[in-house]
C-alpha positions as CSV (number, residue, x, y, z in Angstrom):
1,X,153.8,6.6,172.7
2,X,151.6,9.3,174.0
3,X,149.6,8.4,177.4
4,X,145.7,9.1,176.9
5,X,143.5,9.0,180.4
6,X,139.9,8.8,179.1
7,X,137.4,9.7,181.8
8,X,134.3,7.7,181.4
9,X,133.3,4.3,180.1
10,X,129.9,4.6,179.4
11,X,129.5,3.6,175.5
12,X,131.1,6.9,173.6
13,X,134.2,6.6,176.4
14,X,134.8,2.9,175.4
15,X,134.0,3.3,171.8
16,X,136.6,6.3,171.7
17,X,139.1,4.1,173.8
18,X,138.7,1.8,171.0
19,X,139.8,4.3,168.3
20,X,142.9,5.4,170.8
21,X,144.3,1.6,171.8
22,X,143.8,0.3,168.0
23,X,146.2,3.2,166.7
24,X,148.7,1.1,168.4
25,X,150.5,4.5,169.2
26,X,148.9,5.4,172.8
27,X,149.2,3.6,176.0
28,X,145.4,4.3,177.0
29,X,143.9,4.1,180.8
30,X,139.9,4.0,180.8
31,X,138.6,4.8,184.2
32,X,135.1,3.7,185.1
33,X,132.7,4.3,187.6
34,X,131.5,0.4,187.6
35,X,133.5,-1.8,189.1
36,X,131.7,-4.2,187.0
37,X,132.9,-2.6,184.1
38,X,136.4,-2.7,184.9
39,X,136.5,-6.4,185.9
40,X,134.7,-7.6,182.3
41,X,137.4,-5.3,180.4
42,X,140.2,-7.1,182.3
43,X,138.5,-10.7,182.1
44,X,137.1,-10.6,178.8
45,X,138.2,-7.4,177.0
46,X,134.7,-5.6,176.6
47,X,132.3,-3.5,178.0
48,X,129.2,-5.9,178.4
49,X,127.1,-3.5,180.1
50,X,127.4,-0.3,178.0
51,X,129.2,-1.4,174.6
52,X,128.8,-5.4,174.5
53,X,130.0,-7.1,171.7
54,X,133.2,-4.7,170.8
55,X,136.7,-5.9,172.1
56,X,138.4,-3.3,173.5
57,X,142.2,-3.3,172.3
58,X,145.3,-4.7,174.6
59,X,146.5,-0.9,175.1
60,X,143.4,0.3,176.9
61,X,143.9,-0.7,180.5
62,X,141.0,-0.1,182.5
63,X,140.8,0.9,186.6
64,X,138.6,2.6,189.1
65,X,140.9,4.6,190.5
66,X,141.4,8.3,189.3
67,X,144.8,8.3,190.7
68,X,145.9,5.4,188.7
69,X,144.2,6.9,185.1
70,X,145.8,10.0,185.5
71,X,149.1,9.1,186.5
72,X,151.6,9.7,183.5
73,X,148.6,11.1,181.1
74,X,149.8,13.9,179.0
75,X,145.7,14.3,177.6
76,X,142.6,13.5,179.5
77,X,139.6,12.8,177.5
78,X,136.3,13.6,179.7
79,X,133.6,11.6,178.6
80,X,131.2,12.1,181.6
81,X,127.5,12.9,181.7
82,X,127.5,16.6,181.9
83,X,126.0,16.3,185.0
84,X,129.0,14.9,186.6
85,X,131.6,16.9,184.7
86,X,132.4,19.1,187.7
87,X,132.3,17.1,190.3
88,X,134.4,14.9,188.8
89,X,136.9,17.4,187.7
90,X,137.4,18.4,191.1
91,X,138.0,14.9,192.6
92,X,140.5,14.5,189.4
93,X,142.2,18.1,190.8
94,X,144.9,16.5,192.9
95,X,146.1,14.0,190.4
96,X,146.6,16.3,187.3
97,X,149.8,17.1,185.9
98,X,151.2,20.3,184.6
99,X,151.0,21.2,181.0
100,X,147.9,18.5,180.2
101,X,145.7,18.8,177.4
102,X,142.2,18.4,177.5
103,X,139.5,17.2,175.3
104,X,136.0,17.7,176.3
105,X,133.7,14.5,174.5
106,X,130.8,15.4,176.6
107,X,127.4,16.7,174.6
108,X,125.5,18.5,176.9
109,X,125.5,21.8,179.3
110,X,125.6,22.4,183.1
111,X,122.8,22.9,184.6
112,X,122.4,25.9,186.9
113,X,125.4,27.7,185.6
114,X,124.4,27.5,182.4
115,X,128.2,26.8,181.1
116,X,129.7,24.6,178.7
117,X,131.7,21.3,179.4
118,X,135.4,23.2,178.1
119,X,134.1,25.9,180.5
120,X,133.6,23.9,183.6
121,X,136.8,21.8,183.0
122,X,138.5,25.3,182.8
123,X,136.9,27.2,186.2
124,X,137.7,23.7,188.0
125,X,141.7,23.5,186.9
126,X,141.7,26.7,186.8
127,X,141.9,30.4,184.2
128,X,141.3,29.9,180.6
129,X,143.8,31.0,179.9
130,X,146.0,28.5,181.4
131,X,143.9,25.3,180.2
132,X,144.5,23.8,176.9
133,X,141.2,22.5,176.6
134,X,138.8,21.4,173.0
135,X,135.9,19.7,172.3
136,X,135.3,16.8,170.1
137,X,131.9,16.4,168.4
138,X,130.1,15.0,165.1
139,X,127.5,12.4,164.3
140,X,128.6,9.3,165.7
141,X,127.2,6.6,167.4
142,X,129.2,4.8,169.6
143,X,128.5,1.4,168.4
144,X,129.7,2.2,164.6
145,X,132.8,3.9,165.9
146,X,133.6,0.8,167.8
147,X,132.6,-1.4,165.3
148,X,135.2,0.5,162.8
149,X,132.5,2.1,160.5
150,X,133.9,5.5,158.4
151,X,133.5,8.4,160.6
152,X,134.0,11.7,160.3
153,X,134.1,14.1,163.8
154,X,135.1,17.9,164.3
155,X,137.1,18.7,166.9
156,X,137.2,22.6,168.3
157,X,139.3,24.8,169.8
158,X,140.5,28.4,169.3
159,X,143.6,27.4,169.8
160,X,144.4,26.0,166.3
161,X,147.8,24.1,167.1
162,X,146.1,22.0,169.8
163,X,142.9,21.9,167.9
164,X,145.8,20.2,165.1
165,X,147.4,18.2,167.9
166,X,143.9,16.5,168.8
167,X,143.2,15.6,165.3
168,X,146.6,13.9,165.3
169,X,146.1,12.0,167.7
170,X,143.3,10.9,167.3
171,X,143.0,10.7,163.8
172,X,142.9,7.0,161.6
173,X,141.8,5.7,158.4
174,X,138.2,5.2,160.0
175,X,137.7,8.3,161.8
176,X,138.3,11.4,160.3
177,X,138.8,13.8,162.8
178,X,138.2,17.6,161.2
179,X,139.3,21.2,163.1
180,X,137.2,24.0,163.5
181,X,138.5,27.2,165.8
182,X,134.7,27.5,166.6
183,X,134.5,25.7,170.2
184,X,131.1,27.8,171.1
185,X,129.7,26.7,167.7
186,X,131.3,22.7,168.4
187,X,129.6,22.6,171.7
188,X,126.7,24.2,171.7
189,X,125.5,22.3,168.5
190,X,126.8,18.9,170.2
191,X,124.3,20.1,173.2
192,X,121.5,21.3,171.4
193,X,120.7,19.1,168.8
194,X,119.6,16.2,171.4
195,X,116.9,18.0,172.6
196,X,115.7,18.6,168.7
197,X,116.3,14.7,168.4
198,X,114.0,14.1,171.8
199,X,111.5,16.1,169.3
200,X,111.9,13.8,166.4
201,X,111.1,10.6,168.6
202,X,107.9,12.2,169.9
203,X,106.9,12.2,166.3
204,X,107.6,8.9,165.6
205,X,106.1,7.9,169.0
206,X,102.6,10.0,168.0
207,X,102.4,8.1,164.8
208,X,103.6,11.0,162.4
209,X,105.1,10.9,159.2
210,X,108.6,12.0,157.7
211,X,106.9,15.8,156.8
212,X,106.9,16.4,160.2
213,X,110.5,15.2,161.4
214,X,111.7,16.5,158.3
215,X,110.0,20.0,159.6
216,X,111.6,19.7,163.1
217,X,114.9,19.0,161.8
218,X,115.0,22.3,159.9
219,X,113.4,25.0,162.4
220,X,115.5,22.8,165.2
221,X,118.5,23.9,163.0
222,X,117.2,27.4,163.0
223,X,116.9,27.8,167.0
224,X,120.3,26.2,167.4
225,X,122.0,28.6,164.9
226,X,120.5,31.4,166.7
227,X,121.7,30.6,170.0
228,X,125.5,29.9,168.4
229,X,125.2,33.4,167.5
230,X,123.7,35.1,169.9
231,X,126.7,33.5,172.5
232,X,129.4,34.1,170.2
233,X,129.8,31.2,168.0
234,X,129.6,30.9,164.0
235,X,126.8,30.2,161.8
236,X,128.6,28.2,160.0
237,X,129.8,25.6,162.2
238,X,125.4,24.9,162.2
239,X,125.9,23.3,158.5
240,X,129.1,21.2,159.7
241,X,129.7,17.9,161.4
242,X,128.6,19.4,165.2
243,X,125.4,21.1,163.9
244,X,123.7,19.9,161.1
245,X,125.5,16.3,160.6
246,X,124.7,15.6,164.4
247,X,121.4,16.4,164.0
248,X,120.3,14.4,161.3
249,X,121.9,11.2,162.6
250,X,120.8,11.8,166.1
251,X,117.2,12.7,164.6
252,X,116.7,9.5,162.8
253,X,118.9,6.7,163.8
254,X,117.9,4.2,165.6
255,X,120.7,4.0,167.8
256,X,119.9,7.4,169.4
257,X,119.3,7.6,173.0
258,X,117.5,10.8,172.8
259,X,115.0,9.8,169.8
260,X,114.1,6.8,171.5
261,X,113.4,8.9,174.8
262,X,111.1,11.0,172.2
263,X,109.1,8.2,171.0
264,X,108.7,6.5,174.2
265,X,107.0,10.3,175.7
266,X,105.1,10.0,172.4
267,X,103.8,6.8,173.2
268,X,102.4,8.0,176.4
269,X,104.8,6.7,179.1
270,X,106.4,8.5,181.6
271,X,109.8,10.0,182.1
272,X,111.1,8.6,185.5
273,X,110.1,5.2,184.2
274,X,111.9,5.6,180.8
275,X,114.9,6.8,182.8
276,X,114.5,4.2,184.8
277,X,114.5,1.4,181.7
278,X,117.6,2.4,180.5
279,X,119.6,1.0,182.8
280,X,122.6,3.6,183.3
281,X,122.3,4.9,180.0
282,X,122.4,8.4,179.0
283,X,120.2,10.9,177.7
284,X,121.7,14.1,177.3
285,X,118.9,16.0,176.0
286,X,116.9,15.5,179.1
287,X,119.7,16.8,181.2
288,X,120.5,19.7,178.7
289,X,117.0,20.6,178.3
290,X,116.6,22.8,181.5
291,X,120.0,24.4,180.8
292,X,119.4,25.2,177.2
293,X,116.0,27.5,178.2
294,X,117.9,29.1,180.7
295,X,120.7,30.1,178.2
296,X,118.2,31.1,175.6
297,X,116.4,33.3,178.0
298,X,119.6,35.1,179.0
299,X,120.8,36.0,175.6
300,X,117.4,36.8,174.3
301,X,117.0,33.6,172.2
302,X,113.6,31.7,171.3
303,X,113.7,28.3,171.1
304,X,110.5,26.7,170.5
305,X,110.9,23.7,169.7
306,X,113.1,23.6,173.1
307,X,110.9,24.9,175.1
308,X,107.9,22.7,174.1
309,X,110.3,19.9,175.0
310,X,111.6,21.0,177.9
311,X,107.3,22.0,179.3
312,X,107.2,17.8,178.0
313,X,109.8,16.4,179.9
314,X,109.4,18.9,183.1
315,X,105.7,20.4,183.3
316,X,104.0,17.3,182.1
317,X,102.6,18.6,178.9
318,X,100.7,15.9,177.0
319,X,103.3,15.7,173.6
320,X,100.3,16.0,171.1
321,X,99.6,19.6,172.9
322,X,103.1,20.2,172.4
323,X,103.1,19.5,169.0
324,X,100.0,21.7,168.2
325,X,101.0,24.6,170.1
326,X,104.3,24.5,168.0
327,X,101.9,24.1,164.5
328,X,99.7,27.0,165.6
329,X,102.0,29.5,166.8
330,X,102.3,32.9,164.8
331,X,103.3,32.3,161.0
332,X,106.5,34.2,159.7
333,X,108.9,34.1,157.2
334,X,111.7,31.5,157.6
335,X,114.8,32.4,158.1
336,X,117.7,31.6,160.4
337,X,118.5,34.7,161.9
């Protein structure tokens, strides 16, 4: 039975601890920052304050202690706010093992250094060339996967036997777990597309109509392909499961974090008190946000859409001047490049 340490149990960490333990094939430790968390998995065998209502399979053994997660773990699933990826990492540095494989389920960039999450798990244990290291990303909510519904995820690394290893693992009749050797493409799209999806709640928070999500969805696509590009990644990875599947779902579902941040800007309240309502939760576009415009600036990139966002959530822009400013601006022909 393979040992899985999974790093995180927010609701994607215990949702994909759910997929791991139910295989019935991996012994699964799920190490939480809430020592709340940890005691309702042991007593009652769910997550009541991030994932309530899912029961979290006998061979997921949760704990507090990185020590104890890591000990015996042949691959270590971060599933972390970016934010906290590399301070983490480095607390994890004494307990890691040689020859571990990493899989990066963490959407967003680092702020500051501008680098994604299988890059700062790589500078922190150390060359790139040493790290086995891939990202897993695709449209899906943690509640379905917990709750068992079909899903289908892409998992990237250019390495393609461990990018084959990963979907082994983690592979089972109800989630489908694809490769692609694209991890720029993978991780970048995973990032990216929250911010288009804090976009599509402002719409629904103004009062607008499908025309205009429908609108964002596309030029969001557009701006996200050109930063794949432009930082090395494939254009095609933009119409798979980490670009355009993510987007749509993330976009208009109702169980996204980031859509509902949108709508809540839309409807005229502020950030630090919608942070504040969501109670430990998540919202990676609004920690991505500042990164993303840094990244597009240093490889030349415009990104709209992003940027409107980003003068939103950080230079108090009033969302309906956003919106206009994005209607009015210079009229061209469409294309993705």
């Amino acid at each position: 039975m393979s040992r899985i340490a999974v790093i995180g149990a927010g609701a994607w960490g215990t949702a994909l601890s759910i997929v791991l333990g139910r295989k019935g094939t991996h012994i699964v430790t799920l190490w939480a920052h809430e020592t709340e968390v940890c005691e309702c998995i042991m007593a009652r065998r769910c997550n009541d304050l991030f994932l309530p209502g899912h029961a979290i399979p006998a061979l997921v053994t949760p704990t507090n202690n990185l020590e104890t997660a890591l000990e015996g773990a042949e691959i270590v699933v971060s599933v972390m706010p970016s934010n906290h990826c590399r301070g983490l990492f480095q607390k994890m540095l004494p307990f890691l093992g040689p020859d571990l494989i990493f899989v990066s389920a963490t959407k967003g960039l680092e702020e500051g250094s501008l680098l994604r999450m299988t890059e700062v798990i790589a500078q922190v244990v150390g060359s790139s060339a040493d790290v086995r290291v891939a990202a897993i990303s695709g449209p899906s909510f943690a509640k379905e996967v917990a709750k068992g519904d079909p899903t289908a995820v892409t998992v990237g690394s250019g390495d393609g036997t461990l990018a084959e290893l990963v979907q082994r693992e983690f592979s089972d009749p109800r989630f489908r777990v694809y490769t692609n050797a694209d991890v720029i493409g993978v991780e970048l799209g995973g990032a990216l597309k929250n911010i288009i999806a804090i976009a599509a709640g402002v719409c629904d928070g103004l009062g607008l109509g499908h025309n205009s999500v429908a609108a964002l969805i596309t030029r969001g696509l557009a701006e996200m392909a050109r930063l794949v590009v432009a930082s090395g990644g494939r254009l095609e990875t933009m119409s798979g499961l980490a670009g355009l599947g993510d987007l749509v779902l993330t976009c208009t579902g109702g169980l996204s974090r980031n859509r509902s941040v949108g709508a809540e800007l839309g409807r005229g309240r502020k950030l630090p008190d919608i942070i504040a309502g969501m109670h430990g939760m998540v919202a990676e576009g609004v920690l991505t946000a500042r990164a993303a415009v840094g990244l597009a600036h240093a490889r030349g990139v415009e990104m709209p859409i992003t940027e409107q966002i980003h003068a939103v959530l950080y230079e108090h822009k009033p969302p309906e001047q956003a919106i206009h400013e994005l209607m009015t601006r210079t009229t061209r022909s469409e294309s993705l490049q």
